[in-house]
N, CA, C and O atoms as a printed pandas DataFrame, in Angstrom:
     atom_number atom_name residue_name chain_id  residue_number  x_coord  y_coord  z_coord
0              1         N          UNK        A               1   -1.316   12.511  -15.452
1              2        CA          UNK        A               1   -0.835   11.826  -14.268
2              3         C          UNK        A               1    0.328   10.920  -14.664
3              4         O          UNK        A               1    0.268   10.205  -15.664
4              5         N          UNK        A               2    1.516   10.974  -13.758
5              6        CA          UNK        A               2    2.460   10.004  -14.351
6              7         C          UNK        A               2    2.313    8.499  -13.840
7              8         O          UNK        A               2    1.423    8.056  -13.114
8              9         N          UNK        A               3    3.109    8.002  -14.245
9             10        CA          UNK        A               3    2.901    6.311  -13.998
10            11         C          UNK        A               3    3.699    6.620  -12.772
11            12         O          UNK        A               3    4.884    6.953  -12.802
12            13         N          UNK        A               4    2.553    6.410  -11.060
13            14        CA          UNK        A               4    2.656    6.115  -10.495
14            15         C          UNK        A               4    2.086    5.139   -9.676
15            16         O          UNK        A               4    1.591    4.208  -10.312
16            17         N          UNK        A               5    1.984    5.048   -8.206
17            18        CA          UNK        A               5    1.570    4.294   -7.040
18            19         C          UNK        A               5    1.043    5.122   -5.997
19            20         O          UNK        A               5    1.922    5.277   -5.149
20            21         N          UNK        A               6   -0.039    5.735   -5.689
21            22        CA          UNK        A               6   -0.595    6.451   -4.390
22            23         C          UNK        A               6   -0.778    4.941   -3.505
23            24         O          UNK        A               6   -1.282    3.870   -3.843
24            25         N          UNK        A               7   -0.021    5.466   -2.019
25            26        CA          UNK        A               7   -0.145    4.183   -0.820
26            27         C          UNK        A               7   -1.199    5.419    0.435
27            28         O          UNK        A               7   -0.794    6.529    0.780
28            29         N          UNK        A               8   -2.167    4.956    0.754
29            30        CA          UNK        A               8   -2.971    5.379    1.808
30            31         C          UNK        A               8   -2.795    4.574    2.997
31            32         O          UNK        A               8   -3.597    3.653    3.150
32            33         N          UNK        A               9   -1.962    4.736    3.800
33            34        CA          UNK        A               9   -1.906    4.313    5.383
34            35         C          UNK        A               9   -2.864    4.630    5.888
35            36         O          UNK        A               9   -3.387    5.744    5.838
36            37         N          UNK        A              10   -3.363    3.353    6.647
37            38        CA          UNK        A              10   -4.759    4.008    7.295
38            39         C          UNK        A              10   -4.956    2.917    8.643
39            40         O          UNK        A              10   -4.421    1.809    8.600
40            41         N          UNK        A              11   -5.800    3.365    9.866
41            42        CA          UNK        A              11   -5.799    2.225   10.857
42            43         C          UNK        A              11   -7.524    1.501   10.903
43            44         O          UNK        A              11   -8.554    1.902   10.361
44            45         N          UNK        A              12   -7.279    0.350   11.753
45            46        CA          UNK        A              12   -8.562   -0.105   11.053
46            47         C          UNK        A              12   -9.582    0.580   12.084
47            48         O          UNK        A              12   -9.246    1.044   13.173
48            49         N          UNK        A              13  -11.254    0.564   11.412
49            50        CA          UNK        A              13  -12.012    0.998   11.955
50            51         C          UNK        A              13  -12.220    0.593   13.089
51            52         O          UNK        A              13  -11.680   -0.464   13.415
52            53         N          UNK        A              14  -13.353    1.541   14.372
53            54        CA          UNK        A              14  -12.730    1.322   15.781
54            55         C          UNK        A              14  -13.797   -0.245   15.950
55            56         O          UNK        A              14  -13.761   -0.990   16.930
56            57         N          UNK        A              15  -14.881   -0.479   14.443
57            58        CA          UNK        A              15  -15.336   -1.629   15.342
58            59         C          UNK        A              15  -15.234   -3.084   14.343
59            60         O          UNK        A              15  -15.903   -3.157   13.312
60            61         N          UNK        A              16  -14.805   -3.614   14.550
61            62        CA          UNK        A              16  -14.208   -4.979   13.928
62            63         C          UNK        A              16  -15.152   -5.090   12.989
63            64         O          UNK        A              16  -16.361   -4.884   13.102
64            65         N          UNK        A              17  -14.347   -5.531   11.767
65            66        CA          UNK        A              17  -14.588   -5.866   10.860
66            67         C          UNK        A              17  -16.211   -5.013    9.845
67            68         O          UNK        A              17  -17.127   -5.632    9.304
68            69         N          UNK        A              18  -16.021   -3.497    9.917
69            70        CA          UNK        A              18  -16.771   -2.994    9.771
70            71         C          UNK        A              18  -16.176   -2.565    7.939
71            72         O          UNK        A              18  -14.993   -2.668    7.615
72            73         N          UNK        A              19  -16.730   -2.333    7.455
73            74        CA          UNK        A              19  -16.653   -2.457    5.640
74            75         C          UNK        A              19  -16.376   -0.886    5.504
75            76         O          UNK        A              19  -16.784   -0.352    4.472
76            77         N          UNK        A              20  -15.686   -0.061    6.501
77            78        CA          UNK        A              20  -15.317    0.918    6.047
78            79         C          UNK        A              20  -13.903    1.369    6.503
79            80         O          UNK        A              20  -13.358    1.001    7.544
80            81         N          UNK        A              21  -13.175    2.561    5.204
81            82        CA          UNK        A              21  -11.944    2.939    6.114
82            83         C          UNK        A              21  -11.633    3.940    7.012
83            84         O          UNK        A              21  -12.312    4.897    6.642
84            85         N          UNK        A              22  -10.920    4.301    8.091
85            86        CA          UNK        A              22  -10.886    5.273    8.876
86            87         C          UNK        A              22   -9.927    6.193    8.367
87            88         O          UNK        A              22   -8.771    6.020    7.981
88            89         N          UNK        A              23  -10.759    7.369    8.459
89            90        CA          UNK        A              23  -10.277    8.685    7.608
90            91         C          UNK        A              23   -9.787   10.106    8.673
91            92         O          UNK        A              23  -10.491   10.077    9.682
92            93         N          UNK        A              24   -8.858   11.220    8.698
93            94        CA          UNK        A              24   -8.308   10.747    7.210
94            95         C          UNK        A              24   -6.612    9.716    7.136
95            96         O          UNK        A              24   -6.246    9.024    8.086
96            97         N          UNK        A              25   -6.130    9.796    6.349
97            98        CA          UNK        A              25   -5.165    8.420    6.166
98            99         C          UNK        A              25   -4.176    9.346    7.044
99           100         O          UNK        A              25   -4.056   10.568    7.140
100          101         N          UNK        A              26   -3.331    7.937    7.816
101          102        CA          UNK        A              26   -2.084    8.055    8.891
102          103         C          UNK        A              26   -1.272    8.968    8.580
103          104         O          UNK        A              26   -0.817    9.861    9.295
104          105         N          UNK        A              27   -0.950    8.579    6.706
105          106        CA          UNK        A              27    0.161    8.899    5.730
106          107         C          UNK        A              27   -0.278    8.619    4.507
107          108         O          UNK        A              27   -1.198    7.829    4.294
108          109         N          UNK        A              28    0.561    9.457    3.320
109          110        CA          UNK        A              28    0.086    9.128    2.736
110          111         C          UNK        A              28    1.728    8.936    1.226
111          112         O          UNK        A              28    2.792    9.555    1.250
112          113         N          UNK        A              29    1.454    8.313    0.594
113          114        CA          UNK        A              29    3.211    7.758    0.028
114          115         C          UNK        A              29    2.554    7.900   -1.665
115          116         O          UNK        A              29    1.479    7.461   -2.075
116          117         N          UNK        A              30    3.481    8.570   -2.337
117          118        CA          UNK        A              30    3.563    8.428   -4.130
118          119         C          UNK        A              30    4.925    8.137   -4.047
119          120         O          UNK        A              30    5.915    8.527   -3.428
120          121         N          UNK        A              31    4.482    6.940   -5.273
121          122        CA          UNK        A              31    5.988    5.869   -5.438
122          123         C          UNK        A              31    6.263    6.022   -6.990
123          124         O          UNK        A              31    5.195    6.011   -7.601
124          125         N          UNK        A              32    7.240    6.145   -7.722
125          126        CA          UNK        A              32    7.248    6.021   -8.991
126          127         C          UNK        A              32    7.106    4.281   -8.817
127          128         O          UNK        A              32    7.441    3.501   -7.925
128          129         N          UNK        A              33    6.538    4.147   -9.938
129          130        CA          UNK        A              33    6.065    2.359  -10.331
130          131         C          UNK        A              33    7.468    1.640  -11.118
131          132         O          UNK        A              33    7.552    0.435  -11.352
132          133         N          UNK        A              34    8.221    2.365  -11.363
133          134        CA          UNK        A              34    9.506    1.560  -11.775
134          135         C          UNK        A              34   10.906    0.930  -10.355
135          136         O          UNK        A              34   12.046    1.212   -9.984
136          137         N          UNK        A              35   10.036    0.181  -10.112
137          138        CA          UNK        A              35   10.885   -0.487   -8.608
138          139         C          UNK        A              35   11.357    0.662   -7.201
139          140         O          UNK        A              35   12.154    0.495   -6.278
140          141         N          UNK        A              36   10.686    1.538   -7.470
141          142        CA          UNK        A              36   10.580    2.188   -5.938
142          143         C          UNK        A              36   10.053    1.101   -4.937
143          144         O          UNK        A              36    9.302    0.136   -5.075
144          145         N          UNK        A              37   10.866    1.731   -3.679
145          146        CA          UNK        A              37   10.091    1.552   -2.228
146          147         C          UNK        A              37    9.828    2.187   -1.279
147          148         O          UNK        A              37   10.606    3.035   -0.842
148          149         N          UNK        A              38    8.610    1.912   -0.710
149          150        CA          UNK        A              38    7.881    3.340    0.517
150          151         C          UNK        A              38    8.894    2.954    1.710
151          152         O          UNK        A              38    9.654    1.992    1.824
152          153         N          UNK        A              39    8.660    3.932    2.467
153          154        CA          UNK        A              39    9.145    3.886    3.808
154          155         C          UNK        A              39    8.772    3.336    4.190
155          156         O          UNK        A              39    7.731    3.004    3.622
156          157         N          UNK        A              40    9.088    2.555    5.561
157          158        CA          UNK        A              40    8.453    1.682    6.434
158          159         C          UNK        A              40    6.679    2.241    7.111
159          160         O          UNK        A              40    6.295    3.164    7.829
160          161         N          UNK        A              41    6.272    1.539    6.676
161          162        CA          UNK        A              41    4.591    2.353    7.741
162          163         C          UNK        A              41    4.557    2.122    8.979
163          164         O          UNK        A              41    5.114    1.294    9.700
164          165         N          UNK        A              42    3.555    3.275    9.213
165          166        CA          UNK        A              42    3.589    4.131   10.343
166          167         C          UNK        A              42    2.999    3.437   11.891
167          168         O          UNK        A              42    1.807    3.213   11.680
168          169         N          UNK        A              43    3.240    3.135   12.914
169          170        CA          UNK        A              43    2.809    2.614   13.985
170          171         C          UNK        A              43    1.846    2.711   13.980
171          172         O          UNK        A              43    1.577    1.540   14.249
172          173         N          UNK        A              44    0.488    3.398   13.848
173          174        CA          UNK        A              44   -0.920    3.470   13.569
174          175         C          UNK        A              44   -1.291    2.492   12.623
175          176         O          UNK        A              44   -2.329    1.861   12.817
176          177         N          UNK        A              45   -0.577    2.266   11.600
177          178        CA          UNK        A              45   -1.007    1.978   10.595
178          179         C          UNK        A              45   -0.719    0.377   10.115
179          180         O          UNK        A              45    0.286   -0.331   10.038
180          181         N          UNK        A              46   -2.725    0.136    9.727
181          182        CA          UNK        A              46   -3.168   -1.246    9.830
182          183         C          UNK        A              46   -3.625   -1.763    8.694
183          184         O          UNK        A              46   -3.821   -2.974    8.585
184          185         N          UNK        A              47   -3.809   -1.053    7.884
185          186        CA          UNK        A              47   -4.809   -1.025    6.476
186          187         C          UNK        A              47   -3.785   -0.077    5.668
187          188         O          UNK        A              47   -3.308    0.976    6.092
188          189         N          UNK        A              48   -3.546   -0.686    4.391
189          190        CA          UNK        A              48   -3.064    0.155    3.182
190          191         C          UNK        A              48   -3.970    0.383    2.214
191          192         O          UNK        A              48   -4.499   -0.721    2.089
192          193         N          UNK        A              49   -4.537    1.187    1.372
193          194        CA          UNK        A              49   -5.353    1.416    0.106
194          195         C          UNK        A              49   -4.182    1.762   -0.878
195          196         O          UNK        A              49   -3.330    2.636   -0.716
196          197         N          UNK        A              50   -4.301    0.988   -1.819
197          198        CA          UNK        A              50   -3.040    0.981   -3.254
198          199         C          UNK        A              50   -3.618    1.206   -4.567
199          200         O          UNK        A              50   -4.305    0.370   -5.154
200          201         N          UNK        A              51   -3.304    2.430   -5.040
201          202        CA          UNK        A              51   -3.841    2.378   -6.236
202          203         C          UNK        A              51   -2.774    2.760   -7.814
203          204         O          UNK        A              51   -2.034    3.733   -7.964
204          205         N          UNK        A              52   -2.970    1.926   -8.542
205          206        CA          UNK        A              52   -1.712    2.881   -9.124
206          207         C          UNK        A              52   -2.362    2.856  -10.740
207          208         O          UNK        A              52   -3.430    2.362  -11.100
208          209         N          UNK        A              53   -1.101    3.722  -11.749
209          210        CA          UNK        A              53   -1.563    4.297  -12.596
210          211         C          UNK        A              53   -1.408    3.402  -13.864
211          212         O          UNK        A              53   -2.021    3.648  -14.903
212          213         N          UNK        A              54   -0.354    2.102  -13.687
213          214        CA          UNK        A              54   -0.215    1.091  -14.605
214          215         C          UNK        A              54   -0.476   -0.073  -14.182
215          216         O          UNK        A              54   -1.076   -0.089  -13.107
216          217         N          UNK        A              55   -0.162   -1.390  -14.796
217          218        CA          UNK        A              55   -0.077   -2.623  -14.243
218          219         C          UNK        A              55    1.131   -2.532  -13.997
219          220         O          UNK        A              55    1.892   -1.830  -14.662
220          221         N          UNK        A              56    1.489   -3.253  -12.975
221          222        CA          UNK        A              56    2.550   -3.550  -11.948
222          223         C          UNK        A              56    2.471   -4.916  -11.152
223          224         O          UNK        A              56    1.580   -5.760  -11.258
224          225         N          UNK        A              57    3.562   -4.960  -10.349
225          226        CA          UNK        A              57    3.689   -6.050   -9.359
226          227         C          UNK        A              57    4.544   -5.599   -8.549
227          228         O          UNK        A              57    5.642   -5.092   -8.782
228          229         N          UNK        A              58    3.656   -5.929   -6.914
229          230        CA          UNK        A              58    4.415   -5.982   -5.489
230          231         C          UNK        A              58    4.400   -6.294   -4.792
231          232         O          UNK        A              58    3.386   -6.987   -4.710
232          233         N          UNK        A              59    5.086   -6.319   -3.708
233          234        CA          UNK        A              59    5.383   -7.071   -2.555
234          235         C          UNK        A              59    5.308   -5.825   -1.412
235          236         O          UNK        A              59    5.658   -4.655   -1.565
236          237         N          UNK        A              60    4.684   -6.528   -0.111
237          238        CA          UNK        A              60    4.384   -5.991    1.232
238          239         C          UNK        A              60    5.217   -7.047    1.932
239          240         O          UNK        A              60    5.024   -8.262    1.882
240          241         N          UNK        A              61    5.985   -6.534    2.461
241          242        CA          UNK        A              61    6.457   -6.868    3.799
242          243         C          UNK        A              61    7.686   -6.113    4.349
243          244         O          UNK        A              61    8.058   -5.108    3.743
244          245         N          UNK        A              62    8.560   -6.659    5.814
245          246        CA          UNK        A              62    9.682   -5.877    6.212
246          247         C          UNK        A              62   10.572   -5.143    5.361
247          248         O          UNK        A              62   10.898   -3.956    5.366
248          249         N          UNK        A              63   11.055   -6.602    4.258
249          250        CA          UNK        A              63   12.068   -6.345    3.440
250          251         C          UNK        A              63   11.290   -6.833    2.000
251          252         O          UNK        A              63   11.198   -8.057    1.902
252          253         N          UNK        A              64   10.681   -5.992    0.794
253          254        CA          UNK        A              64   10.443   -6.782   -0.058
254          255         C          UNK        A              64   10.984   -7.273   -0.994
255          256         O          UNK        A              64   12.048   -6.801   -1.393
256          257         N          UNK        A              65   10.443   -8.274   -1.557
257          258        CA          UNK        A              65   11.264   -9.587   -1.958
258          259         C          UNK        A              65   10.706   -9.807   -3.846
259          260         O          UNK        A              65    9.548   -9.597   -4.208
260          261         N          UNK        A              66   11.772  -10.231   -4.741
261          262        CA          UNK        A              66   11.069   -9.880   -5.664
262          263         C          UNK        A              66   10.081  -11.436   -6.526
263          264         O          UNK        A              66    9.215  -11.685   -7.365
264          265         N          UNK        A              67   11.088  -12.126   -5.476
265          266        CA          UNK        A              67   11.016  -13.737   -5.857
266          267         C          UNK        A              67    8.811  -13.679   -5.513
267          268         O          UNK        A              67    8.111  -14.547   -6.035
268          269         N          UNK        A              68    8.286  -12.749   -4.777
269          270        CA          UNK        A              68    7.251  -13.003   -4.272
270          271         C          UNK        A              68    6.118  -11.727   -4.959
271          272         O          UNK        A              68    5.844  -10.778   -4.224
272          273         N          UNK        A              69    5.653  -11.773   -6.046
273          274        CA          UNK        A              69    5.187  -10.575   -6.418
274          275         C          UNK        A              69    3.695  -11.192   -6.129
275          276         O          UNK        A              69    3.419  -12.332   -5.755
276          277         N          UNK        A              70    2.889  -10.186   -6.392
277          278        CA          UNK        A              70    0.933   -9.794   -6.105
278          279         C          UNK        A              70    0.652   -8.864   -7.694
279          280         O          UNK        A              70    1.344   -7.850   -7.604
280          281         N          UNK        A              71    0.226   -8.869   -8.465
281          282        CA          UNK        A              71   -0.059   -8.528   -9.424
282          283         C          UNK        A              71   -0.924   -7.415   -8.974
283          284         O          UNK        A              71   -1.891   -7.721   -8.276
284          285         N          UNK        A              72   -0.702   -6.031   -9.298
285          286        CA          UNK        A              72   -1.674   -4.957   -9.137
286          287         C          UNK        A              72   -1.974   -4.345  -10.427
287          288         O          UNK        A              72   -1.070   -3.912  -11.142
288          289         N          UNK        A              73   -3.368   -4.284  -10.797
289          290        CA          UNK        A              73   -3.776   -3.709  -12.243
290          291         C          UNK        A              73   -3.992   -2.198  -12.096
291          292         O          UNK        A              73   -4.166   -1.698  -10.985
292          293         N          UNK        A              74   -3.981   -1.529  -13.140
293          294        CA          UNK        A              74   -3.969   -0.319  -13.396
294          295         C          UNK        A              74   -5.692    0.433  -13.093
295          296         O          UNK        A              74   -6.789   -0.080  -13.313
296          297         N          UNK        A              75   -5.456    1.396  -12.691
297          298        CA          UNK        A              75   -7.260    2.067  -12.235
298          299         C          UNK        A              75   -8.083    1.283  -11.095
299          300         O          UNK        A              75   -9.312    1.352  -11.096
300          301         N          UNK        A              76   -7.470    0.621  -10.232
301          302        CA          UNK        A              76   -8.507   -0.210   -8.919
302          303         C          UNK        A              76   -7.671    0.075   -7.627
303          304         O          UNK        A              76   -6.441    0.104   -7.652
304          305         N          UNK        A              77   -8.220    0.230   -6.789
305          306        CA          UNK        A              77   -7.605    0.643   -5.252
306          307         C          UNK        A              77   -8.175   -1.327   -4.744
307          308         O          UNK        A              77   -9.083   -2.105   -5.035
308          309         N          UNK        A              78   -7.011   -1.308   -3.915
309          310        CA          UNK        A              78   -6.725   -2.745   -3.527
310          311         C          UNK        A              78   -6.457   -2.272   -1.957
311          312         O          UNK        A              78   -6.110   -1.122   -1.689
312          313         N          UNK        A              79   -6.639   -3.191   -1.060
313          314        CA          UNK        A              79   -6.973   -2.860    0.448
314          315         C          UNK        A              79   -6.151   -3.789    1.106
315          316         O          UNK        A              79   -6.703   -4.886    1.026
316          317         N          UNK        A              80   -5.056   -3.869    1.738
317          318        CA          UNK        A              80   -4.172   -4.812    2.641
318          319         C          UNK        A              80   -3.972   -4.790    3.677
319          320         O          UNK        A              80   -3.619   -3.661    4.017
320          321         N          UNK        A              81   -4.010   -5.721    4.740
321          322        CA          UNK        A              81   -3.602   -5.785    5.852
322          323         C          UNK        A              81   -2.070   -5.788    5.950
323          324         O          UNK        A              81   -1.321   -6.644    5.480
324          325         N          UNK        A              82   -1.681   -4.528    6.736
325          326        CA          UNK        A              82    0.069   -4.479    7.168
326          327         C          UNK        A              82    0.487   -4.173    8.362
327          328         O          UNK        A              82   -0.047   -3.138    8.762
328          329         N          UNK        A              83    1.195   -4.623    9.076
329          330        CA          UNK        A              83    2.008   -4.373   10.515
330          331         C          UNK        A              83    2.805   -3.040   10.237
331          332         O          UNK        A              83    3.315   -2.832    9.136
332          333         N          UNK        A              84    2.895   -2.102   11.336
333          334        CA          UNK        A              84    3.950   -0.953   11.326
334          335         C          UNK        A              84    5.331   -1.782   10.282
335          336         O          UNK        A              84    5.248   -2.931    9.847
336          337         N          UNK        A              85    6.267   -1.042   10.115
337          338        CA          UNK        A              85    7.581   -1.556    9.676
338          339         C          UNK        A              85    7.430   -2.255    8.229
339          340         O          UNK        A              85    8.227   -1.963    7.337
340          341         N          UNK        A              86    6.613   -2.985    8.059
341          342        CA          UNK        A              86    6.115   -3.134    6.365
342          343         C          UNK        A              86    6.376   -1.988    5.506
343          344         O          UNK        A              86    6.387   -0.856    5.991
344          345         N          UNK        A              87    6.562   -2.169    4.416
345          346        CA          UNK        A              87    7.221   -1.468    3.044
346          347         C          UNK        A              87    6.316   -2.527    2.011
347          348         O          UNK        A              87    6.005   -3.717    2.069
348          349         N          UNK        A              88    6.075   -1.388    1.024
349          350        CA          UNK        A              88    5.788   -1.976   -0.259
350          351         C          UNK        A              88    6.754   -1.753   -1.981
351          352         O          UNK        A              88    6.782   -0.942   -2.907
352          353         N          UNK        A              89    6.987   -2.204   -1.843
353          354        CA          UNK        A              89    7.641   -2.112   -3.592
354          355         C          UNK        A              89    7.178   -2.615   -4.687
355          356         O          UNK        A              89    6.595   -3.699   -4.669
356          357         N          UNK        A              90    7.402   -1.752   -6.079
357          358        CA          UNK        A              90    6.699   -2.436   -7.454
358          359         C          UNK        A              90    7.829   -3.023   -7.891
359          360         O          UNK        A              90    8.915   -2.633   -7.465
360          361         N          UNK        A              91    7.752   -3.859   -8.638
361          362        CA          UNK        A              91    8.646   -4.680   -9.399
362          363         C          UNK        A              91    7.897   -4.968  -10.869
363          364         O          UNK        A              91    8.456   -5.657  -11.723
């Protein structure tokens, strides 16, 4: 597997705050982990699942920013809340 980023767009389940994700995903995004960025996500899409293949650092939002990183470790799927139009990038 190369050193990447699998992004799972996904919307949230139909009943609040229920501990599972709704399947299957909106979209679905492989990023190379050397400062790529996804497309904007998808109008459905409410929940991201991030998993990637190294340690890294990124940012979620409109435009991402590098001044603002989130530390993502290598082998764990991480779960975020995102608005349509959000993008993620590694740095």
């Amino acid at each position: 597997m190369a050193n990447e980023i699998t992004v799972l767009e996904l919307e949230a389940p139909r009943m609040a705050n229920a501990p599972v994700r709704k399947m299957p995903p909106v979209n679905i995004q492989t990023l190379s982990a050397a400062g790529a960025a996804s497309t904007a996500f998808k109008g459905k899409t409410t929940i991201i699942s991030v998993y990637s293949t190294i340690a890294t650092n990124i940012d979620i939002r409109t435009v991402p920013d590098t001044g603002t990183k989130f530390p993502l470790p290598a082998g764990q799927w991480h779960d975020f809340d995102v608005q349509a139009g959000h993008k993620i990038q590694s740095f």
